[in-house]
C-alpha positions in Angstrom: 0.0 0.0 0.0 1.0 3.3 -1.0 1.5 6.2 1.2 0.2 8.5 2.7 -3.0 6.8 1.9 -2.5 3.8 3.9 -1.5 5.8 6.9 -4.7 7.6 6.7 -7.0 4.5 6.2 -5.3 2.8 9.2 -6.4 5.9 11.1 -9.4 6.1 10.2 -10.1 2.9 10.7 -10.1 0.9 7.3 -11.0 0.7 4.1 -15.1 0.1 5.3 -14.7 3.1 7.5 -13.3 5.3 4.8 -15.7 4.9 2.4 -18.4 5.4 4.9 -17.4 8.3 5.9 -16.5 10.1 2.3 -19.8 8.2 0.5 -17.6 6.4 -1.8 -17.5 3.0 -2.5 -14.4 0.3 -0.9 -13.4 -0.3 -4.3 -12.7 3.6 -5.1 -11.1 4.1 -1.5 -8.3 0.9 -1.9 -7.4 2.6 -5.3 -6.1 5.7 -3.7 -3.6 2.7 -2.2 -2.4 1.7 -6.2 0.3 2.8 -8.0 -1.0 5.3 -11.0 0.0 2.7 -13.4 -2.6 0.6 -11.6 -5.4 3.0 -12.2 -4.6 4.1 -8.3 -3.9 7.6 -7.3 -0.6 6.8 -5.8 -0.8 7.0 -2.2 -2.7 10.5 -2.4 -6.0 11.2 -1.4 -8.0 13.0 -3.7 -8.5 16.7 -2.5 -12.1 17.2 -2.2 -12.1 13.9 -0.1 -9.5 15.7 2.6 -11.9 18.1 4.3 -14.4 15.4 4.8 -11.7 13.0 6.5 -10.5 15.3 8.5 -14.4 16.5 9.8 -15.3 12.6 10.6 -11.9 12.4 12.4 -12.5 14.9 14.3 -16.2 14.2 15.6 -15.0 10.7 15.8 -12.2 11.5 18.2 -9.4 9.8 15.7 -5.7 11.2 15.7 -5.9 12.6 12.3 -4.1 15.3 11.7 -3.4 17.6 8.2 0.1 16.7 7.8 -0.8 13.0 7.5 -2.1 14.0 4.5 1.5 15.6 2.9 4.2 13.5 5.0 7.1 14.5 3.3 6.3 18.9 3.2 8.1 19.1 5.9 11.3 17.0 5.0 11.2 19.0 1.8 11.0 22.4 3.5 13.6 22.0 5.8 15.7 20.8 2.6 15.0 24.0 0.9 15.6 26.4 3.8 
């Protein structure tokens, strides 16, 4: 499973979870875990899925947090500084 994607769907519970709480199916949530070759989104979670994550996780109590969703910003901004 691709990162950060799998981070976030462990958080959030799994694959069932996820797709219960963005309304989309199991099939369309384990592709965001596939390679782009695969037909996945590799690792990332689509954008207009993020808010919606992050407002279950919250009213769910789960340790979800915005940088789980873009791991490696801050590795790459302490590189540029």
């Amino acid at each position: 499973m691709l990162e950060p994607a799998h981070t976030i769907i462990h958080i959030c519970g799994g694959i069932k979870a996820v797709a219960e709480m963005t309304g989309r199916s199991e099939i369309r949530v384990r592709r965001w875990t596939y390679p782009k070759e695969k037909g996945g989104t590799g690792g990332l979670i689509p954008s207009d899925v993020q808010q919606y994550l992050m407002r279950e996780a919250v009213r769910r109590n789960l340790p979800l947090r915005p940088e789980h969703f873009f791991p490696n910003v801050s590795e790459d901004l302490e590189t540029a500084i």
